[in-house]
C-alpha positions in Angstrom: -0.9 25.3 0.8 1.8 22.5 1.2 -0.2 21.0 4.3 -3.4 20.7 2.1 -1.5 19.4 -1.1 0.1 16.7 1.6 -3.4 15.7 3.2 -5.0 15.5 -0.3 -1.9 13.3 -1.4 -2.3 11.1 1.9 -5.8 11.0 1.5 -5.4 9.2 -1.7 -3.2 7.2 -1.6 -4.4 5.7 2.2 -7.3 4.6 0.2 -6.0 3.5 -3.2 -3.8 0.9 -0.5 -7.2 -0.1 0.9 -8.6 -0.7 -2.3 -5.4 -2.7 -3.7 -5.8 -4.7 -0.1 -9.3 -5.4 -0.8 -8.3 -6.3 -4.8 -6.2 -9.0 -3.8 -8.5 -10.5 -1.5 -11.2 -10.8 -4.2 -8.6 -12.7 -6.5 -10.0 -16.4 -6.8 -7.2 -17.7 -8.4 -3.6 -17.3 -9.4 -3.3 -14.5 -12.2 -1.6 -14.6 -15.6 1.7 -13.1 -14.4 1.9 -15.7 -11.2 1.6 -18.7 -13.7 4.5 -17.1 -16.1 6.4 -16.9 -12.7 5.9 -20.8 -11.8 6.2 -22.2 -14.7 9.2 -20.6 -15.7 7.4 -18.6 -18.6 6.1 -21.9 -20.4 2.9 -23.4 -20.8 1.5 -25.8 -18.8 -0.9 -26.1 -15.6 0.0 -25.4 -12.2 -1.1 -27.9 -9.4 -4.5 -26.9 -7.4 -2.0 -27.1 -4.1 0.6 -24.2 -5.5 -2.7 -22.6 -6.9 -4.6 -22.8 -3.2 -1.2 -21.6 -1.4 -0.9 -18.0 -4.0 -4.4 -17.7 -3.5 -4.5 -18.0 0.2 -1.1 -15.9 0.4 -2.1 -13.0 -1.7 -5.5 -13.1 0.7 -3.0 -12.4 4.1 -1.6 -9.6 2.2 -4.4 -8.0 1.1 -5.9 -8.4 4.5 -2.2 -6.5 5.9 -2.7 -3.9 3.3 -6.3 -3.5 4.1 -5.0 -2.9 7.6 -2.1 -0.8 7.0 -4.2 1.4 4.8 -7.1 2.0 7.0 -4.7 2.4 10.1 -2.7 4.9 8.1 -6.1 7.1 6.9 -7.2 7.2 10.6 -3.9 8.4 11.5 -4.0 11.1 9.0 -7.5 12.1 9.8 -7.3 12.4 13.9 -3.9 12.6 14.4 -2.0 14.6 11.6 -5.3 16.9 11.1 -5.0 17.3 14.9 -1.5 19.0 14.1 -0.1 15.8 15.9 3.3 15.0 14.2 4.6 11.9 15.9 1.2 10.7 13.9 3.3 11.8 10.3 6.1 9.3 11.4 3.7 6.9 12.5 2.3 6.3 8.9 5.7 6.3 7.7 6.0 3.1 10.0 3.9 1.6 8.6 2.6 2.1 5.0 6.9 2.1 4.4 7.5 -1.2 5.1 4.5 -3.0 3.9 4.5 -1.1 0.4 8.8 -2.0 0.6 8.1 -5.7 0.7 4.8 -5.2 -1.4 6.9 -3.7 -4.2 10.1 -6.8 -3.4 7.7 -9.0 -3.6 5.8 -8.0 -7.1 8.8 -7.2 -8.6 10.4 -10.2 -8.2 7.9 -12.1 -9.5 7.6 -9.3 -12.5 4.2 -8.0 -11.6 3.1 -4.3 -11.6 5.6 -3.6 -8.9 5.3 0.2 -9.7 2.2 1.2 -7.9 3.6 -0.3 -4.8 6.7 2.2 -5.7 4.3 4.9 -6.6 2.5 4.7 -3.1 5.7 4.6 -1.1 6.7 8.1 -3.0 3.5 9.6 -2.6 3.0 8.8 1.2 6.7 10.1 1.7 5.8 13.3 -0.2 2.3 14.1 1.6 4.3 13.4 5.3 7.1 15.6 4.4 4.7 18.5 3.0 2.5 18.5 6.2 5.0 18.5 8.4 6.6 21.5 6.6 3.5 23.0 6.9 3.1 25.8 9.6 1.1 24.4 12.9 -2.3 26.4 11.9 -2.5 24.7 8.5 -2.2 21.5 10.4 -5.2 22.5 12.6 -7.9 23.4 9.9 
């Protein structure tokens, strides 16, 4: 029962990080909360250069968590549904660090840094309840 609760968890959240990957690389312009950030909270414009460079870096990460994401669901799928474990750790590897800085980043510029935290929670939870599941849950 644990094992199933963990794959439905990692299931979930492998996605919602492809879908937030492929949300920032839809984003055509700086949003509401990057503005705030650059201009100090005021009003005003911010140059087309600044504007090009949040664009173009919220693009890379997107494209990372689009990566991280999908690498993460395949290794839930055929490796941890295979009852391989090292494939548990191996998500850890990655989806931890990338949804660390992800959440760093947000928060420090006072975006919805939460989700970022919320993933990181729920991918440690699904890991630790399939590996604490017995070996034939793993299997099935």
């Amino acid at each position: 029962m644990r094992a199933k609760l963990g794959f439905g968890l990692l299931y979930v959240v492998t996605i919602a990080i492809i879908l937030g990957g492929v949300g920032d690389l839809v984003i055509r312009e700086p949003l509401e909360v990057h503005r705030r950030f650059l201009l100090g909270g005021g009003e005003g414009a911010v140059s087309p250069q600044t504007a090009s460079l949040v664009v173009h870096l919220l693009h890379a990460l997107g494209g990372g968590l689009v990566g991280v994401g999908t690498a993460a669901l395949a290794l839930v799928h055929y490796g941890l549904r295979r009852g391989q474990r090292w494939a548990g750790f191996a998500v850890l590897g990655g989806v931890v660090p990338a949804e660390t800085m992800n959440a760093v980043g947000m928060y420090a510029v006072n975006s919805f840094y939460y989700v970022s935290v919320a993933y990181l929670v729920l991918v440690i939870l699904g890991v630790a309840l399939v590996l604490s599941g017995d070996r034939a849950t793993l299997r099935s």
